[in-house]
C-alpha positions in Angstrom: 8.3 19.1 16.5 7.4 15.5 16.5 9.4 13.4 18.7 10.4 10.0 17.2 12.3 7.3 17.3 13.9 5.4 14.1 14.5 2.1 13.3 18.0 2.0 12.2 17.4 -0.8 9.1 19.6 -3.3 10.8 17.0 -4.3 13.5 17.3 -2.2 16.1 16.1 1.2 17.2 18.4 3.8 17.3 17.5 5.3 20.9 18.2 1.6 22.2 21.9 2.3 21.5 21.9 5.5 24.0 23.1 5.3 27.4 20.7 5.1 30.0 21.8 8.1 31.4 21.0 9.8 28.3 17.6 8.8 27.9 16.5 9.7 31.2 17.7 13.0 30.8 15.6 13.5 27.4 13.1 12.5 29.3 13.0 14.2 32.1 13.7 17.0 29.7 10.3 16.3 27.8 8.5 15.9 31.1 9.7 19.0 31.7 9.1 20.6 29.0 4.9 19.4 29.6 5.0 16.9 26.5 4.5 13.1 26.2 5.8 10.6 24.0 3.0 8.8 23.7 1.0 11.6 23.0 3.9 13.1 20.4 3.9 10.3 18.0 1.1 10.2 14.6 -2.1 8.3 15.5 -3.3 5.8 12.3 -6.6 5.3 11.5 -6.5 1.9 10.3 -9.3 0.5 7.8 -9.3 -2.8 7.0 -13.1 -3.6 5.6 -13.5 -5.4 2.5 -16.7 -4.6 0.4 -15.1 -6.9 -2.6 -12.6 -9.7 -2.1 -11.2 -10.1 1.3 -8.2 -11.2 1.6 -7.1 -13.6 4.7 -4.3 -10.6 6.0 -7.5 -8.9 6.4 -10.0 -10.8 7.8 -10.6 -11.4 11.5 -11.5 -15.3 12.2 -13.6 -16.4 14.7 -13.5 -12.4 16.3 -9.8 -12.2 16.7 -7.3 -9.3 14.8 -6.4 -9.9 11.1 -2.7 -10.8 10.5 -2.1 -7.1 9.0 -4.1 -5.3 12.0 -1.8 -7.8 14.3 0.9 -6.9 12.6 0.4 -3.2 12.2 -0.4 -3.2 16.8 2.7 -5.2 17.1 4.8 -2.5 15.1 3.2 0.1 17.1 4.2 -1.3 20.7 7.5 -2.4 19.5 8.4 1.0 17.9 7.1 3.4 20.0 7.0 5.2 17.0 3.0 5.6 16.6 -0.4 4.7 18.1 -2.9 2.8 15.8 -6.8 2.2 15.5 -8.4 -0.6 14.2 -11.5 -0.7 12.5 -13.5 -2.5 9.9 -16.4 0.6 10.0 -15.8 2.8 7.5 -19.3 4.3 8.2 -18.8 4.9 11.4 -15.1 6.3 11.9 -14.0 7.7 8.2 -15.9 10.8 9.7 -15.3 14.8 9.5 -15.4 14.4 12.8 -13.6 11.4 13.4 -10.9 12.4 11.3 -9.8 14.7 13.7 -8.6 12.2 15.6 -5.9 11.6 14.0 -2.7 11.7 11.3 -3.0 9.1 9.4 -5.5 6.9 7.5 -4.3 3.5 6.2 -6.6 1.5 3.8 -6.3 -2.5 3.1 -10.1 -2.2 1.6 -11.9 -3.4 -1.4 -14.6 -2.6 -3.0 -17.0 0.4 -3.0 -16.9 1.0 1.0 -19.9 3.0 3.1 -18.3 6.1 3.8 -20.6 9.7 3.0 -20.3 11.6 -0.3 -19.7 14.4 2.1 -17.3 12.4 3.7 -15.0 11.0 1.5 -15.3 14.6 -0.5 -13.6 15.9 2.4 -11.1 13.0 3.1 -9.8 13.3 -0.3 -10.4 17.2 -1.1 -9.6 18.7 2.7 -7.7 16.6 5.5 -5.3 14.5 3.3 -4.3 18.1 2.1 -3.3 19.2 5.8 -0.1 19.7 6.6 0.8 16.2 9.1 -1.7 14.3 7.3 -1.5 11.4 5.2 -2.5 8.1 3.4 -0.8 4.4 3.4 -2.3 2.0 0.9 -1.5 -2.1 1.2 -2.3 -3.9 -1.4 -6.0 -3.9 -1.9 -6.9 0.2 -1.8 -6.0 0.0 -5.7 -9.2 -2.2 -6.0 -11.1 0.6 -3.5 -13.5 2.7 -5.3 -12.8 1.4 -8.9 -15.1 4.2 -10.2 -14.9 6.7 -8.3 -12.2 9.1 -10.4 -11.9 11.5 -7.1 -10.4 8.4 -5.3 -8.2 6.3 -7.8 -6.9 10.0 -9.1 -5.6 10.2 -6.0 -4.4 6.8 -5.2 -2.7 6.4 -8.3 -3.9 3.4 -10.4 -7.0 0.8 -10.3 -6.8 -2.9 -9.7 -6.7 -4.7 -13.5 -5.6 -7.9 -12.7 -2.9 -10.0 -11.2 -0.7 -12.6 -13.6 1.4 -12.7 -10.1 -0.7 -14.8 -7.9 0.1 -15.1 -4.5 2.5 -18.6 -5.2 4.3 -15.9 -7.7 8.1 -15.2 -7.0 8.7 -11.6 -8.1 12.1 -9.9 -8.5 11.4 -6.1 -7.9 13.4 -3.4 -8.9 14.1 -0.6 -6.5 13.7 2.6 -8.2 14.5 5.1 -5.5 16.8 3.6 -3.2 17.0 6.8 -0.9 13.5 6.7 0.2 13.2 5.7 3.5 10.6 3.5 2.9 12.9 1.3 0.2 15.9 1.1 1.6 15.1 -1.9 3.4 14.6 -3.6 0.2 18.3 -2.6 -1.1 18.3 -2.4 -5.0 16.3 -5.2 -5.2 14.8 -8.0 -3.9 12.7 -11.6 -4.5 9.3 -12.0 -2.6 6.5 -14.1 -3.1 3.2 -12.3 -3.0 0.7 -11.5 -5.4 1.1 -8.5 -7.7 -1.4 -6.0 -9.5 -1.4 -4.2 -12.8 -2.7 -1.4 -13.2 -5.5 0.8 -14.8 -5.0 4.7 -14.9 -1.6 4.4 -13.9 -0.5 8.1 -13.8 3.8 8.4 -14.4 3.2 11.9 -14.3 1.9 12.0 -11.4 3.4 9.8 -9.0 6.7 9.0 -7.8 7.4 5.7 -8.6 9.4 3.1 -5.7 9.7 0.4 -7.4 8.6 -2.1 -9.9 8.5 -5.6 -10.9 11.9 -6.4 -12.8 10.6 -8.2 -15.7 13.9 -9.4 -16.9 14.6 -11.1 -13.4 11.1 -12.3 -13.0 9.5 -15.5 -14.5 6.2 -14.3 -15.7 6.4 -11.2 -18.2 4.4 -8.5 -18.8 5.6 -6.0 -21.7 4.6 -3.0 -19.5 5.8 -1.8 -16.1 4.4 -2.8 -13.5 4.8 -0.4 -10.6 4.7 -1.9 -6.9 5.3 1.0 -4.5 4.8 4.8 -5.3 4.2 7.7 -3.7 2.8 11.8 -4.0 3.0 15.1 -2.0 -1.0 16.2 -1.4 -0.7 19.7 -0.7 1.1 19.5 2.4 -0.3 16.2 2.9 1.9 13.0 1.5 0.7 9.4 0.7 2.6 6.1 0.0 1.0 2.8 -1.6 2.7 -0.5 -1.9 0.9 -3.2 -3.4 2.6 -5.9 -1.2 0.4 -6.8 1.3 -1.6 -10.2 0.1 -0.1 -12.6 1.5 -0.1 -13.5 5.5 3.8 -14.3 5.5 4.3 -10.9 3.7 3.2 -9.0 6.8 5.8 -11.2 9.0 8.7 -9.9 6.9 11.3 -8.0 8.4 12.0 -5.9 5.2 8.2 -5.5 4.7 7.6 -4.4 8.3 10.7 -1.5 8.5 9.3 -0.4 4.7 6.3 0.4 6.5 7.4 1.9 9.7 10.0 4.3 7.8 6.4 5.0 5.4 4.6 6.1 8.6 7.6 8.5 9.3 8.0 9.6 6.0 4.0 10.1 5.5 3.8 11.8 8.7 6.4 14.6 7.6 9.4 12.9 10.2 11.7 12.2 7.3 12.1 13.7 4.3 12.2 12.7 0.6 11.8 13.0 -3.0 8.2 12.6 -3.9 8.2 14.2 -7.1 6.8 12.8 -10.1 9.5 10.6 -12.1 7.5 9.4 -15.5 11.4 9.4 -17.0 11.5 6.0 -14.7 8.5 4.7 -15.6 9.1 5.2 -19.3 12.4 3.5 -19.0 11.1 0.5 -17.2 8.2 0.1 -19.4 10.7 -0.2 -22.4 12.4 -2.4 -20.3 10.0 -4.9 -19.4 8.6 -4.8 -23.3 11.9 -5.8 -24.3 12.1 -8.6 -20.9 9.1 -9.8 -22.3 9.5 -9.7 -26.6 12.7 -12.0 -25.9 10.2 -14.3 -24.4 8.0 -14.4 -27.1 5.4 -12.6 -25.0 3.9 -9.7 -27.0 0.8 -7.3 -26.4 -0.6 -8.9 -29.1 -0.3 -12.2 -28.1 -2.3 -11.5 -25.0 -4.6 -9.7 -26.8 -5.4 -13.1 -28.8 -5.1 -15.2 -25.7 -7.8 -12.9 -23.3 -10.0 -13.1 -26.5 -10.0 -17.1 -26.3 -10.4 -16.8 -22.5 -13.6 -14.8 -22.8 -14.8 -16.6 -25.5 -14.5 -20.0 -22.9 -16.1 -18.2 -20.3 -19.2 -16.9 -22.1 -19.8 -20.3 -23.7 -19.7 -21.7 -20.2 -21.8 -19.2 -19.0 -24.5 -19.7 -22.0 -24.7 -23.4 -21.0 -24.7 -23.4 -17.5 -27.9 -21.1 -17.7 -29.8 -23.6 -20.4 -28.7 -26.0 -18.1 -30.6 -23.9 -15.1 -33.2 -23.3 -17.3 -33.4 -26.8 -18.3 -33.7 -27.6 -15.0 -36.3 -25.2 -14.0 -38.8 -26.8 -17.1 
């Protein structure tokens, strides 16, 4: 059994409030007993490589730590509560092998990345299914393997988009506030950061966390919008929360204890209701059309709207290459 320690949601950690006395007993009771804490706590593989867009919480300047691997290390050492690895080599260490290394995988990627058929057939089909293991998604792992069904089956939804650019405000809606993983956000909450929508969103099967409140929020969508979700993989589990893009995001207190209690939820410390809830997401997508009909914003509308856009965009596209060829005469 997994010794842990848990952040108690009010900024502090709960073995901080034990007597000194205490804690030397448990551990002289764990030394005892031939264990470690260190080595009792889930070890994250952490991917951060971008094979699309990077985003700047991802990308390491000048050879230093991105802000979300900087973040994610900092969390690790203040906690106590897990080890992490680093890496931007998903060739290299998202192995058979390498895998064994560890709990957890967490993936801020983009892209198609370099890992083996044989590889990711077994990430996906084999060790995410294992009993201790899981997956954490930030942000970008919906726009990770875009067309690869294996993956965003499991992930839950593809990367379609973003009206809620990283300047957007967002109110979010907080589904399941008994999660671990939400109830630092309470029932709901404003952030700025940039928000997907989705392609092959699955209700059925996911568990959705919460959702952008389209009622509360300035730009409207009339569909829901999930943010955070999560699934039991055979005895595996995995959590993804879109949050992530911007910089500040990964300095926010609520973001950071969402993400510790998601490690100790994904790593089978805590336990919750992971069970599909499309009854939620039927609700809030009924919901957000009706947020956004009162607006005058209707599918239609952006139907006719997209169509103009593309229409712009291959005219441009049509000149600039007479201009090229043009050019080249």
């Amino acid at each position: 059994m997994r010794g842990t320690i848990y952040l108690d949601f009010k900024g502090a950690v709960r073995m901080k409030r034990f007597s000194t006395h205490f804690v030397g007993c448990l551990l002289a009771a764990i030394l005892c007993a031939g264990l470690s804490l260190a080595d009792d706590v889930p070890r994250i593989l952490f991917l951060t490589q971008s094979k699309g867009f990077q985003h700047g919480s991802v990308n390491r300047k000048q050879g230093t730590r991105a802000p979300a691997e900087l973040a994610m290390l900092q969390l690790a050492k203040d906690s106590g509560a897990f080890k992490i690895t680093c890496t931007q080599n998903a060739e290299a260490d998202i192995t058979k092998e390498n895998l064994q290394k560890f709990d957890l995988v967490a993936f801020y990627t983009s892209g198609n990345l370099p890992i083996a058929d044989a590889d990711l057939d077994y990430l996906l089909n084999d060790w995410l299914h294992q009993k201790g293991h899981g997956f954490i998604g930030f942000h970008s792992a919906t726009d990770t393997y875009k067309n690869h069904e294996p993956y965003w089956d499991f992930v839950g939804g593809t990367f379609n988009g973003h009206p809620w650019g990283a300047g957007s405000k967002v109110t979010v809606k907080v589904h399941d506030t008994e999660h671990p993983a939400m109830m630092p956000f309470g029932d709901s909450f404003e952030i700025q950061d940039e928000i997907y929508q989705y392609n092959h969103w699955q209700p059925e099967k996911c568990h959705v966390l919460m959702s952008i409140d389209m009622a509360a929020t300035q730009t409207k969508r009339p569909y829901h919008v999930p943010i955070a979700w999560c699934k039991q993989i055979g005895q595996g589990r995995m959590f993804c929360n879109n949050l992530g893009h911007r910089e500040e995001t990964w300095q926010d207190e609520r973001f950071l204890k969402s993400v510790l209690a998601a490690v100790q939820w994904v790593s089978g410390q805590t336990n919750a209701d992971a069970k599909p809830n499309p009854a939620v997401s039927a609700a809030h997508h009924a919901a957000s059309i009706k947020a956004a009909h009162a607006a005058g914003i209707t599918q239609e509308r952006l139907q006719a709207e997209k169509k103009i856009k593309d229409a712009k965009r291959a005219a441009k596209n049509a000149a600039d290459k007479a201009k090229a060829a043009a050019a080249g005469n």
